[in-house]
N, C-alpha and C positions, 0 to 999 in steps of 0.2 A: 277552375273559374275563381273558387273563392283565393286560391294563394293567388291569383293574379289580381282580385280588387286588393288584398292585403298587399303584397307590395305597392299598390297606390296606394294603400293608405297613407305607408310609411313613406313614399316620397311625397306625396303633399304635407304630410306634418313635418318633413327635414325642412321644405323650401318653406313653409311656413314659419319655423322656427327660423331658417336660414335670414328671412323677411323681415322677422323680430329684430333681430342681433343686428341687424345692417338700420332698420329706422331709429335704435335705442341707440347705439354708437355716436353718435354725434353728443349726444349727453355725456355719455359715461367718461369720452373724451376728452369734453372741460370738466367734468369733475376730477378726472385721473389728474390734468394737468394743473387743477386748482390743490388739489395736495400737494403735486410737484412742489410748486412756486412756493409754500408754507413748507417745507421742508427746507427748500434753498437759500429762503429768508429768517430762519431761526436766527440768524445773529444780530440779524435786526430787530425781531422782533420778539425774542423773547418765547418761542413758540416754534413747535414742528409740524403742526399739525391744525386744520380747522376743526371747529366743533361736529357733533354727528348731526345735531339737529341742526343747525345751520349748511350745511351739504343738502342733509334731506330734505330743507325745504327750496333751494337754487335747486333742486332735481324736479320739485313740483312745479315750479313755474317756464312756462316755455319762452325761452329769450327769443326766439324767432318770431314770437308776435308782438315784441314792442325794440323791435328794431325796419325800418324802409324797407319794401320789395327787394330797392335795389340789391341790399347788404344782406336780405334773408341766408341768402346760402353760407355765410361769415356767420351765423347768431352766436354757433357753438363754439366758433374759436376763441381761446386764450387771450382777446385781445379789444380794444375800446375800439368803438364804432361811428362815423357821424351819423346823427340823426336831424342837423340840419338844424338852419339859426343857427350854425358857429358851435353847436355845442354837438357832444357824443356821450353816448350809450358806455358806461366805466369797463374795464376790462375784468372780466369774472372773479377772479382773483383781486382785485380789489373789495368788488363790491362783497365776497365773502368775510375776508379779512374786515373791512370796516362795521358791517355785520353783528362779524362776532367778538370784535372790541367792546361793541353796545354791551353784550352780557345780557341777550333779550328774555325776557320769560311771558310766559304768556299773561299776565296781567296787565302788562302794560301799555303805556299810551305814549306813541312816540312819535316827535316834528322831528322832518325833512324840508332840510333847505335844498332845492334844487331836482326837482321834479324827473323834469326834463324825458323821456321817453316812459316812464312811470315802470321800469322792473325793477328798482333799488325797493321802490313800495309794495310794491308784488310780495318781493322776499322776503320783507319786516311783517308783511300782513300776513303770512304762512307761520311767523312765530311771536306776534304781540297780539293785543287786544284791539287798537286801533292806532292810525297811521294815520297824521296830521301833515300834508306836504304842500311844500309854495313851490309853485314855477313862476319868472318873471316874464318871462317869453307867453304870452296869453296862448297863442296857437300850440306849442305844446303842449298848456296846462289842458289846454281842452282836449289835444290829442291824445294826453295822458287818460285822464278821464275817461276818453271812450273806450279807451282799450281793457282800461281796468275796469270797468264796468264790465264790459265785452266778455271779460277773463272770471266774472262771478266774485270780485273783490269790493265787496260794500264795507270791509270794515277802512277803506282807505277814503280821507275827505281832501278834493285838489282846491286849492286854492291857485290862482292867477295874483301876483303881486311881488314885491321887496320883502326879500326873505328875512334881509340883514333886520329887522325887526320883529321877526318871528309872529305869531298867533297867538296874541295876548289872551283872547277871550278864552282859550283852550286851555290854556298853561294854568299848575305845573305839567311838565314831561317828563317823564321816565329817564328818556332817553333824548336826545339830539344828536343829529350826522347831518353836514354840511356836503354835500359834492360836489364846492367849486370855492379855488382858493382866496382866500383875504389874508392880506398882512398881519390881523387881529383878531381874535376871538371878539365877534358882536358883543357889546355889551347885555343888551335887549334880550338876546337868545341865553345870555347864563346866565340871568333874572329868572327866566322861564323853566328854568331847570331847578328839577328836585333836588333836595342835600340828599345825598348819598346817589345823587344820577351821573351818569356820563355823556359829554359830550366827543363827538369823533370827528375830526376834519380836516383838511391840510392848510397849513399855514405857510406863507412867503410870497415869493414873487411869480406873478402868473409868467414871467419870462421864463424863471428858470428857479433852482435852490428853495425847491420846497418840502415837508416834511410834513407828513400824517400826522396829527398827535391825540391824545388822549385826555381831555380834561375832565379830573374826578370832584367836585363837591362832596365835601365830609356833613357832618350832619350837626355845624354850628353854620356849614354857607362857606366855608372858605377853602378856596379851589388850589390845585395842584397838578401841575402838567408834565405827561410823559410821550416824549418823542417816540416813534414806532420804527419809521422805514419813510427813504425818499421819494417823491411821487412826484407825478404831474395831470394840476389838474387845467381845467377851463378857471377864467376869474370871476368871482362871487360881484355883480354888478347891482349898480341902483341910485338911489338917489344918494345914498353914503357917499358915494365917489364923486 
């Protein structure tokens, strides 16, 4: 009798584990694939590899609850999502890479232009202090909101409005990341940025020919810009235009 509850034992703990390994898979998948893509892009960008802590915290945040039912079963793949209003959810590998351009450390206080399903703020609020983000699109700002609420994220504040003029009252930031393209670095938003901060966004035409880039302030105010890797994003909209 007892070798026979023993070997139950040991098949409930294999199919248990077996259970493990099959509902964690979907993660470890885009993670796997999010180094892929940072290996294959080193000549772009300068880099082989994402940070540790930046991985580790895209493992803490679950993409499958701020992406539509619809798309649930797509959260973990490699790839950008719509979330409706025209705009989509960035493809994992983006949002790591632009991430970890910021350089985040945990004291910081860092705006987010471009809300929009609220995981970009997820991930910044796993590795900064607090997370200042504008959506234009009211509905998703609020959609935003609930989720990340929902998710136990109080160090994230959503704001509903035109990013291209960023959150004066808050500034300076640490850091800024734009995730939707303009021809120009805002004026407004690299006012709001600290000397020695970065900002990360893509610059060009939302048709087509655009480019990540990196703008550093030194610590007299005057900025310097380095290109990363070609992207495509949705375009940075508002009353500017």
């Amino acid at each position: 009798m007892r070798a026979k509850i023993a070997t139950m034992l040991v098949v409930a703990s294999l199919a248990a584990a077996v259970s493990s390994a099959f509902s964690a898979s979907p993660m470890k998948e885009m993670l796997d694939a999010i180094r892929d893509d940072a290996r294959e892009t080193e000549d772009y960008t300068g880099q082989d590899h994402i940070s540790v802590a930046v991985l580790d915290a895209m493992g803490r945040v679950p993409r499958d609850a701020f992406v539509p039912d619809s798309v649930a079963h797509l959260a973990y793949v490699n790839t950008p999502l719509g979330i409706g209003y025209g705009q989509t959810i960035s493809q994992p590998f983006i949002v790591a890479l632009m991430t970890d351009l910021m350089q985040p450390k945990e004291t910081d206080r860092v705006l987010e232009i471009g809300t929009g399903s609220g995981y970009q703020a997820a991930v910044l609020a796993e590795l900064v202090a607090s997370v200042y983000t504008i959506e234009i699109v009211t509905e998703l700002a609020e959609r935003a909101q609930r989720t990340l609420q929902s998710q136990g994220y109080d160090n994230v504040h959503v704001r509903a409005g035109d990013g291209w003029f960023g959150w004066p009252e808050a500034a300076p930031f640490d850091s800024i990341i734009v995730t939707a393209v303009a021809d120009e670095v805002p004026p407004k938003l690299l006012a709001q940025l600290k000397p020695d901060g970065r900002l990360v966004m893509p610059i060009g035409d939302p048709r087509g020919g655009q480019t990540l880039v990196v703008i550093e302030r030194d610590a007299h105010g005057d900025s310097k810009r380095r290109d990363v890797l070609p992207v495509m994003f949705v375009p940075l909209t508002g009353e500017h235009r």
